[in-house]
KOLKE-9046 format. One record per residue (C-alpha): residue number from 1; x, y, z. Coordinates in nm, 2 decimals, padded with zeros to 4 digits. Layout:
N
R  pos      c1      c2      c3
R  NUM       X       Y       Z
...
***
This chain:
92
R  pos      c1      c2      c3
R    1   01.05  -00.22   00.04
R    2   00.93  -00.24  -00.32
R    3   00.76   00.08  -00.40
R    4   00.42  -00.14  -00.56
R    5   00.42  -00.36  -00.21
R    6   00.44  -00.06  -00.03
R    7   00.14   00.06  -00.20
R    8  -00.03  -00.22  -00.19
R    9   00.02  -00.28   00.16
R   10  -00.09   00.06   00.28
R   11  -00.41   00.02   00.08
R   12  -00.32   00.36  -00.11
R   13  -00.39   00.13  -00.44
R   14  -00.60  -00.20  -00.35
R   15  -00.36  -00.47  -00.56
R   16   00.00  -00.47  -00.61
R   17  -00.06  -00.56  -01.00
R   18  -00.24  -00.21  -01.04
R   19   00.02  -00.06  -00.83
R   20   00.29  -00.19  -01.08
R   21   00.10  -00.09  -01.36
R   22   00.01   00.27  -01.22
R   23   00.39   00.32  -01.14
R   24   00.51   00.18  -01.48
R   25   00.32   00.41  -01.68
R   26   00.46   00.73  -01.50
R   27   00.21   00.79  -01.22
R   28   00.40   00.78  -00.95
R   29   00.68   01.00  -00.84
R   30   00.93   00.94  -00.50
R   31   01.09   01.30  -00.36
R   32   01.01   01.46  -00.75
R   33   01.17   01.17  -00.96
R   34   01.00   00.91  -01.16
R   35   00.93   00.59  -01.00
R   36   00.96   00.25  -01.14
R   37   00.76  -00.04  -00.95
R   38   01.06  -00.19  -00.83
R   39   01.20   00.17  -00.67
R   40   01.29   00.13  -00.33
R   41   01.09   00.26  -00.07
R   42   01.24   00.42   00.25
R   43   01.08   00.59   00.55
R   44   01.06   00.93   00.52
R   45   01.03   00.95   00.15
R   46   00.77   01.19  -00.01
R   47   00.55   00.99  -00.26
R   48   00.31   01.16  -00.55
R   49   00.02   00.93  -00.69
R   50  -00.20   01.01  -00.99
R   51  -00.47   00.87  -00.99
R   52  -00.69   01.03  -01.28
R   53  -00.78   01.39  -01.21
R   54  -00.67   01.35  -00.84
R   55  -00.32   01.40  -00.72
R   56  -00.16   01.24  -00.38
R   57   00.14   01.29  -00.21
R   58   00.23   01.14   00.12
R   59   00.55   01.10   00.39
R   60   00.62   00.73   00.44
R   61   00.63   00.71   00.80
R   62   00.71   00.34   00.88
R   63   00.70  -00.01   00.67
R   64   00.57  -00.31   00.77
R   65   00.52  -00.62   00.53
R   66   00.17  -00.68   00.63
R   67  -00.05  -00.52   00.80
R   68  -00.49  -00.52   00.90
R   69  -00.67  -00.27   00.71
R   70  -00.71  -00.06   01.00
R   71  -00.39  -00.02   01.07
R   72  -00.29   00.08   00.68
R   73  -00.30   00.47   00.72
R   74  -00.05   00.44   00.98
R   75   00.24   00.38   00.73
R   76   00.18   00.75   00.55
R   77   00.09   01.12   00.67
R   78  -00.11   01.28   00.39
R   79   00.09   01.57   00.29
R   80  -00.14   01.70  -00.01
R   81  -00.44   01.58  -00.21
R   82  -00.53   01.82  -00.48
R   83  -00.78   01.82  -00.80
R   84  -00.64   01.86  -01.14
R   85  -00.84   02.00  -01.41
R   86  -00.71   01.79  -01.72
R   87  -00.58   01.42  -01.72
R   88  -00.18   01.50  -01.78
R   89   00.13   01.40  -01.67
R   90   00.28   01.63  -01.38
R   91   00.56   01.79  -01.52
R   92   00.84   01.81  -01.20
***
């Protein structure tokens, strides 16, 4: 799956258009490398989101090319959240 559909999808960013955006500009890491929007997305991979000061990173545990919003947080296990103190890039 399409790393800014699975994104979408999971409701970890609320439109795929932000999603590609977000992961074109360097925000978005899979297992430590850069991720493009169009990366592919496999279960079990570690993903990193930036989203300002606030820094994500969750196991993909299954994919699913729709799903209700209830069942969204069912496709990731929250592996970290963490605060950053400044606005820049993570350097990996």
């Amino acid at each position: 799956m399409r790393l800014d559909k699975f994104l979408k999808v999971s409701r970890l960013i609320k439109r795929r258009t932000v999603a590609k955006d977000v992961s074109d500009q360097g925000r978005v890491w899979i297992n430590g490398r850069e991720a493009k929007a169009s990366s592919t997305v496999k279960v079990g991979d570690e993903l990193t989101v930036q989203y300002g000061q606030k820094v994500v990173t969750v196991r993909v545990e299954r994919l699913v090319e729709t799903t209700k919003k209830d069942e969204a947080a069912s496709m990731y296990a929250l592996v970290k959240e963490e605060t950053r103190q400044r606005e820049d890039k993570l350097d990996w």
